[in-house]
N, C-alpha and C positions, 0 to 999 in steps of 0.2 A: 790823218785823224778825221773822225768822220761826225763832225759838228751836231748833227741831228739827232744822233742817239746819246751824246755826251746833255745834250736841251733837254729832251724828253725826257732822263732820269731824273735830270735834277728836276722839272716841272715835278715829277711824279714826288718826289722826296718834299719839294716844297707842299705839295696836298697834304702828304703824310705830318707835316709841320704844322699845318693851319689844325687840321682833325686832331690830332694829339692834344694841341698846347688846350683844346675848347673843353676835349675830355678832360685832360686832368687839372683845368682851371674853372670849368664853368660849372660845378657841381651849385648845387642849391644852398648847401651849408657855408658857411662862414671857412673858408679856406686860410689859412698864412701859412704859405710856404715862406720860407727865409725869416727873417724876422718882422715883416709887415706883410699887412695883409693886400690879397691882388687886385687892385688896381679894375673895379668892374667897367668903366669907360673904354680904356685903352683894351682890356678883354676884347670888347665887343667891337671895338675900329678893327684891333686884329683881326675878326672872325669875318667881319664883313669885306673889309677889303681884300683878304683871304681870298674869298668865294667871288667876289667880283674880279680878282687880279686874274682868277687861274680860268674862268670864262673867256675873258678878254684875252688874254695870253694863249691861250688853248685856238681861240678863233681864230686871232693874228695867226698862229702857226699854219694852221692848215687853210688857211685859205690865204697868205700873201699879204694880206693888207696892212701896209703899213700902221694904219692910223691905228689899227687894232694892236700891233707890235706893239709901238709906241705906248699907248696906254696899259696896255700890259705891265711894261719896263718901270712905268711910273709907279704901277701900283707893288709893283716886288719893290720897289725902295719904298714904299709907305709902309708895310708890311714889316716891311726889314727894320725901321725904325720902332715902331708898333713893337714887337718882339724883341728888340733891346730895350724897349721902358720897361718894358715885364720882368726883363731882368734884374732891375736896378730895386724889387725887393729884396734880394740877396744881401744887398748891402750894410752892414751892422747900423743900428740906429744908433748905439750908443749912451741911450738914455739910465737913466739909474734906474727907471722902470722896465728895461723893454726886456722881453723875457729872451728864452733861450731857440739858440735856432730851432724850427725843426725839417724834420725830412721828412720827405714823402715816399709813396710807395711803388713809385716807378725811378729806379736812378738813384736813390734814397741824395739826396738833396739837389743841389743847381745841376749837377753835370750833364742831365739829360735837354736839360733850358739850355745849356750853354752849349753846348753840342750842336742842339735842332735850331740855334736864332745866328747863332756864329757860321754857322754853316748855311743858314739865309743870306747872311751876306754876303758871303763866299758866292750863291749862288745869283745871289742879283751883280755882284761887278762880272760873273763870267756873262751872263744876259746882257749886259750891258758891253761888253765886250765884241759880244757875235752879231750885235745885231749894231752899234757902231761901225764895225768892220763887214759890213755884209755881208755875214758868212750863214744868215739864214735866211 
Protein backbone atom coordinates (compact mmCIF):
# COMPACT_ATOMS: atom_id res chain seq x y z
CA UNK A 1 0.00 0.00 0.00
CA UNK A 2 1.51 3.06 -0.85
CA UNK A 3 0.80 5.60 2.16
CA UNK A 4 1.55 8.82 0.17
CA UNK A 5 -1.07 8.87 -2.20
CA UNK A 6 -3.69 7.33 0.21
CA UNK A 7 -2.35 11.20 2.50
CA UNK A 8 -2.54 13.41 -0.44
CA UNK A 9 -6.25 12.29 -1.39
CA UNK A 10 -7.64 12.60 1.74
CA UNK A 11 -5.55 16.11 2.24
CA UNK A 12 -7.17 17.01 -1.10
CA UNK A 13 -10.77 15.74 0.11
CA UNK A 14 -10.23 17.51 3.58
CA UNK A 15 -9.61 21.24 1.34
CA UNK A 16 -12.70 20.24 -0.56
CA UNK A 17 -14.44 19.96 3.31
CA UNK A 18 -13.05 23.18 4.60
CA UNK A 19 -14.21 25.23 0.83
CA UNK A 20 -17.60 23.56 0.86
CA UNK A 21 -18.82 23.56 4.44
CA UNK A 22 -17.67 27.99 4.09
CA UNK A 23 -19.75 28.07 0.68
CA UNK A 24 -22.87 26.58 1.76
CA UNK A 25 -22.63 28.07 5.39
CA UNK A 26 -21.12 31.34 5.11
CA UNK A 27 -23.66 33.12 2.96
CA UNK A 28 -24.56 36.71 4.25
CA UNK A 29 -28.34 35.85 4.95
CA UNK A 30 -29.47 34.25 7.93
CA UNK A 31 -29.03 30.46 7.10
CA UNK A 32 -30.79 27.49 9.48
CA UNK A 33 -30.05 24.44 8.19
CA UNK A 34 -31.53 21.72 10.60
CA UNK A 35 -33.43 23.34 13.04
CA UNK A 36 -31.19 26.09 14.56
CA UNK A 37 -29.42 28.29 13.03
CA UNK A 38 -25.35 28.03 12.15
CA UNK A 39 -23.29 28.65 14.70
CA UNK A 40 -21.15 32.04 13.14
CA UNK A 41 -17.99 31.56 15.64
CA UNK A 42 -17.42 27.92 15.27
CA UNK A 43 -18.03 28.75 11.20
CA UNK A 44 -15.34 30.86 11.28
CA UNK A 45 -12.72 28.48 13.75
CA UNK A 46 -13.70 26.00 11.06
CA UNK A 47 -12.60 28.11 8.10
CA UNK A 48 -9.65 29.45 9.69
CA UNK A 49 -8.08 26.46 11.04
CA UNK A 50 -9.05 24.96 7.88
CA UNK A 51 -6.70 27.11 5.96
CA UNK A 52 -4.00 27.12 8.57
CA UNK A 53 -4.27 23.21 9.02
CA UNK A 54 -3.92 22.50 5.33
CA UNK A 55 -0.57 25.18 5.05
CA UNK A 56 0.82 23.50 7.79
CA UNK A 57 0.03 20.11 6.81
CA UNK A 58 0.83 20.57 3.04
CA UNK A 59 4.47 22.08 4.48
CA UNK A 60 5.02 19.33 6.87
CA UNK A 61 4.52 16.89 3.84
CA UNK A 62 6.72 18.12 1.56
CA UNK A 63 9.47 19.19 3.25
CA UNK A 64 9.80 16.49 6.26
CA UNK A 65 9.61 18.51 9.15
CA UNK A 66 8.28 17.13 11.73
CA UNK A 67 7.16 20.10 13.83
CA UNK A 68 5.30 21.16 10.74
CA UNK A 69 3.64 17.35 10.61
CA UNK A 70 2.82 17.81 13.99
CA UNK A 71 0.95 20.92 13.95
CA UNK A 72 -0.73 19.94 11.10
CA UNK A 73 -2.15 16.61 12.92
CA UNK A 74 -3.23 19.02 15.58
CA UNK A 75 -4.96 21.30 13.50
CA UNK A 76 -7.18 18.25 11.51
CA UNK A 77 -8.48 17.28 15.05
CA UNK A 78 -9.44 21.13 15.80
CA UNK A 79 -11.01 21.05 12.59
CA UNK A 80 -12.49 17.80 13.06
CA UNK A 81 -14.14 18.94 16.13
CA UNK A 82 -15.07 22.37 14.64
CA UNK A 83 -17.12 20.40 11.88
CA UNK A 84 -18.94 18.15 14.38
CA UNK A 85 -20.25 21.20 16.50
CA UNK A 86 -21.66 22.26 13.01
CA UNK A 87 -23.30 19.34 13.10
CA UNK A 88 -25.02 19.37 16.22
CA UNK A 89 -27.73 21.87 14.44
CA UNK A 90 -29.36 18.98 13.06
CA UNK A 91 -30.32 17.98 16.29
CA UNK A 92 -34.24 18.63 17.09
CA UNK A 93 -34.73 21.31 19.58
CA UNK A 94 -37.69 20.15 20.71
CA UNK A 95 -39.26 23.28 21.74
CA UNK A 96 -43.17 23.88 21.12
CA UNK A 97 -41.84 26.89 19.09
CA UNK A 98 -39.12 25.49 16.96
CA UNK A 99 -40.13 25.26 13.63
CA UNK A 100 -39.81 22.54 10.97
CA UNK A 101 -36.56 21.17 9.71
CA UNK A 102 -35.26 22.47 6.70
CA UNK A 103 -33.08 21.34 3.73
CA UNK A 104 -30.84 22.74 1.70
CA UNK A 105 -29.93 22.75 -1.72
CA UNK A 106 -26.84 20.67 -1.93
CA UNK A 107 -27.69 17.05 -0.25
CA UNK A 108 -31.10 18.30 0.65
CA UNK A 109 -30.49 17.99 4.40
CA UNK A 110 -27.55 16.86 6.91
CA UNK A 111 -26.26 13.91 4.80
CA UNK A 112 -23.81 15.98 2.79
CA UNK A 113 -22.46 17.63 6.66
CA UNK A 114 -22.50 14.29 7.79
CA UNK A 115 -20.59 12.73 4.97
CA UNK A 116 -17.80 15.54 4.53
CA UNK A 117 -17.18 16.11 8.83
CA UNK A 118 -17.58 12.07 9.61
CA UNK A 119 -15.25 11.51 7.00
CA UNK A 120 -12.93 14.27 8.59
CA UNK A 121 -12.51 12.15 11.19
CA UNK A 122 -11.99 9.27 9.41
CA UNK A 123 -9.34 11.30 7.87
CA UNK A 124 -7.60 12.85 10.85
CA UNK A 125 -7.32 9.17 12.88
CA UNK A 126 -5.86 7.82 9.55
CA UNK A 127 -3.27 11.11 9.76
CA UNK A 128 -2.85 10.28 12.91
CA UNK A 129 -2.15 6.87 12.33
CA UNK A 130 0.84 7.42 9.52
CA UNK A 131 2.45 9.77 11.02
CA UNK A 132 2.38 7.87 14.76
CA UNK A 133 3.71 4.86 12.89
CA UNK A 134 6.09 6.71 10.62
CA UNK A 135 4.86 5.94 7.69
CA UNK A 136 5.20 9.48 6.16
Amino acid sequence: MVWSNITWMLTALGAVVVLLTRVRLGGEDEHSSGVSAVNRPVLNLHTVVGVLTLGLWVAGLVTDRRALVYGGLAGWWILTLAGLALLLRWLPSGGRHSGEKATDAWGRGAGLSVLAHVGTLVGASYFTFVVLTDRI
